[in-house]
Phi, psi and omega in degrees: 000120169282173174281143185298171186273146174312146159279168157318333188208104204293129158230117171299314202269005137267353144270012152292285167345321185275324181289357189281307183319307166240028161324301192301312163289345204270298197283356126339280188298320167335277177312293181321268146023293183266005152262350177240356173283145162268126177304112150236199181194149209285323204282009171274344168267350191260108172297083188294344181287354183264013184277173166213164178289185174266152144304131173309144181067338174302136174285275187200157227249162176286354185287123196269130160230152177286153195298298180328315182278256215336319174293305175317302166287000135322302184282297179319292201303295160327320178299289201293003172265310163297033202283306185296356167276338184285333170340272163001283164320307171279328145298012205238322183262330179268022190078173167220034167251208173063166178291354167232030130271315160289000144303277225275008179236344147317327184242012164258323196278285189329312193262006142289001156240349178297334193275344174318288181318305153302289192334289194295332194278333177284328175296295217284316194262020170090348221276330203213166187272138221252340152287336161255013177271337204285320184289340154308316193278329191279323137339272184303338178243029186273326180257303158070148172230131173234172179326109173277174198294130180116351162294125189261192189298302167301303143354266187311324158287349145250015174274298195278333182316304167319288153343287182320317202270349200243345158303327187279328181269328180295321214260312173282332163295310170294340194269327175293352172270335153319124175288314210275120180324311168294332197286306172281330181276348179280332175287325132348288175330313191262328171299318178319297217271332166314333200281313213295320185292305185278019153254001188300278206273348161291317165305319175295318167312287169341308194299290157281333139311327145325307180284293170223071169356305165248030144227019157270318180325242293255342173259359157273354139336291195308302187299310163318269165005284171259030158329119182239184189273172169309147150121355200284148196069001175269150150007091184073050197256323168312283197310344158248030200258300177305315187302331178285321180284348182291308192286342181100353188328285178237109183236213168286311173321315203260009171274319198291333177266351199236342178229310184273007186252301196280332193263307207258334168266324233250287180288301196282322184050108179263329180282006192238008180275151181206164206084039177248144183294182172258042128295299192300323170278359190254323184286297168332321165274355192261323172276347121356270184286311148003294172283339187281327156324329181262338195268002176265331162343276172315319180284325177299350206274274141014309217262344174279323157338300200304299182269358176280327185276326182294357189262000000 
């Protein structure tokens, strides 16, 4: 996950203001959240009968995968390792009292089996070479990337909202690529609870345009604009990046189709908002054109695949 992008300007007494604005929804989606999540556990998911122990220095198992699922899983797996920066982070911008400390400390423990879950399910079948995934994870939260300083409230609530959903996608797309059944099903698993986190903050987003209008446009601009896929800063993360997008896991084609189309024109109706200052309408065309731009991306994207595959 990269860090969301800066406003031009920090203002604390508006994002208090905003976070005060939507107390009421935070403790709402809340409530919604703990009625519709399922309780589960990791080690019901992990074929502990196929594991046997290691040898000192073994590596990985005879289990054949494509480079492309490795690589996803490796980059899942690490995203979900960088969970205490991610906290962190977020408490720096919304606090921790209230209905959005207890979100945020609800939504450290759920996404705190996921990585339990992967992490364990790579032991036991073997999937990957598991001496250099431990020195990637000892990497990644030894350096870790958090939030920079200066990211206000909206920002983050459409930083992540994206973020959840596109991490959700990631996670589900690698378990269809998995033969082994358990395998699809932890990952299944762990996309479930990423579905339930990203209507948490889509909603929340939903919301806040409502409330304050003009000053979410210019930070869901902001965030559409620099998106990066999940995983940017981790240890060999281009080489794996390209693989996931080859294999089709995450590319441009499924951001433009599967998050900014369906979430940022659709759910937010962003063209349909009103009560905007003209900072905020000009951040509307930009982001306006912003997506139709990727979407031409994205179909060039399509059509060279298209002709690469018909060769």
């Amino acid at each position: 996950m990269a860090p969301p992008a800066l406003a031009p300007q920090s203002d604390s007494i508006s994002d208090q203001l905003l976070l005060h604005d939507l107390e009421d929804d935070a403790e709402r989606l809340l409530e919604r959240h703990l009625t519709r999540s399922k309780e589960w556990f990791p080690h019901e998911h992990v074929p502990w009968a196929e594991g046997r122990n290691f040898e000192p220095g073994e590596r990985v198992g005879n289990v054949a995968l494509a480079p492309a699922v490795r690589s996803a899983l490796v980059v899942n797996l690490l995203t979900e390792d960088n969970l205490p920066y991610y906290t962190q982070s977020i408490a720096a911008v919304t606090g921790s009292d209230g209905a959005w400390g207890t979100w945020l400390r609800r939504w450290t423990a759920e996404e705190g089996r996921h990585s339990i879950a992967i992490r364990d399910w790579m032991c036991v079948t073997r999937q990957v070479d598991l001496i250099e995934l431990e020195q990637a994870r000892m990497a990644q939260v030894s350096h870790g990337f958090a939030l920079a300083e200066g990211v206000g409230v909206a920002d983050l609530l459409a930083y992540v909202a994206l973020q959840e959903l596109a991490t959700r996608i990631s996670h589900r797309n690698t378990g269809a690529l998995i033969e082994d059944s358990s395998g699809k099903d932890v990952m299944a698993r762990v996309a479930t609870d990423e579905n339930h986190h990203f209507l948490f903050y889509r909603d929340l987003v939903t919301a806040a345009l409502h409330k304050q209008p003009s000053i979410m446009m210019p930070a869901i601009e902001r965030q559409v604009r620099t998106f990066e896929m999940p995983g940017t800063g981790m240890p060999s993360f281009k080489e794996h990046a390209h693989r996931i997008a080859d294999a089709g896991i995450y590319d441009v084609p499924i951001h433009h189709a599967q998050i900014l189309e369906p979430v940022v024109l659709r759910e937010w109706r962003i063209a349909a908002v009103e009560r905007l200052d003209g900072a905020a309408e000009a951040a509307r065309d930009r982001l306006v054109e912003a997506i139709s731009k990727l979407g031409r991306i994205a179909e060039r994207v399509r059509q060279r695949r298209a002709r690469l595959a018909a060769t």
